[in-house]
N, C-alpha and C positions, 0 to 999 in steps of 0.2 A: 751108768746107774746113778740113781739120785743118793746122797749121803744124808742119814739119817741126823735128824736136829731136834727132837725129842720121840721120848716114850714114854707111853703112860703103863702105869701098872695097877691092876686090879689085883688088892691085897685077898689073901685067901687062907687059913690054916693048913694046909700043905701044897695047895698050887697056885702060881700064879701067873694070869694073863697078863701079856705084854700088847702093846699096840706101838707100830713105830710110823712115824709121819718124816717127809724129809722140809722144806723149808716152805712148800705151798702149802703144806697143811695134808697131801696126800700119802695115802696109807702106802708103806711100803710092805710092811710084813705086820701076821699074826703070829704071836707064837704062846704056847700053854707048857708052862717047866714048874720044877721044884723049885723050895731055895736055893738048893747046893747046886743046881742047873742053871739058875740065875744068879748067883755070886760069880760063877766061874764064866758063863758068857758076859757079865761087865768087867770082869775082871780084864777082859782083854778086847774090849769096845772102846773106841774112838771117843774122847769127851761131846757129851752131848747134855741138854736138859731131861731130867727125870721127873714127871709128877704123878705124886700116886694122892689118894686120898687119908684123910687124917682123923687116925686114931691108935689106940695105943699099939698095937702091930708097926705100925709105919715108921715111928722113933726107932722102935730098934734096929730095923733095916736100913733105916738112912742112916744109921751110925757107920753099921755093917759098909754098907757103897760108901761110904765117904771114906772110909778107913783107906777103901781099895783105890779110890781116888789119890790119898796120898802117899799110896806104897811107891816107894823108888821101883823101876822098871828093872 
C-alpha cells in the first residue's frame, strides 16, 4: 500500500473534504468528516504535508493541527 505524503482539505462550516495523494501524486482515498472527526483522525496520522486553502477558517485550524503535531505521544 502507497504511504500517504499529502492531503488537501476543503474548509467548510461543519464538514470537511479530505483528499489524500501518496508521493506520484495519486489519489489514495476520499474522505468527508467533521472537525472533531478530523482532529481525531490527525491526531493519530503518520506526518505528512497538509494544504488547504486560505482564509480566516483555515488559521484557526492549522493552529488546531499544529498543536497536535507537537503533543508528546
Amino acid at each position: 500500500m502507497s504511504e500517504v505524503t499529502l492531503i488537501g482539505i476543503d474548509l467548510g462550516k461543519h464538514v470537511f473534504h479530505l483528499h489524500a495523494q501518496d508521493r506520484g501524486g495519486h489519489e489514495l482515498w476520499r474522505k468527508k468528516l467533521t472537525r472533531k472527526q478530523l482532529l481525531l483522525l490527525m491526531s493519530n496520522f503518520p506526518s505528512c504535508t497538509l494544504v488547504m486553502e486560505a482564509c480566516a477558517g483555515s488559521h484557526c485550524l492549522a493552529r488546531e493541527l499544529q498543536a497536535l503535531a507537537t503533543k508528546p505521544s
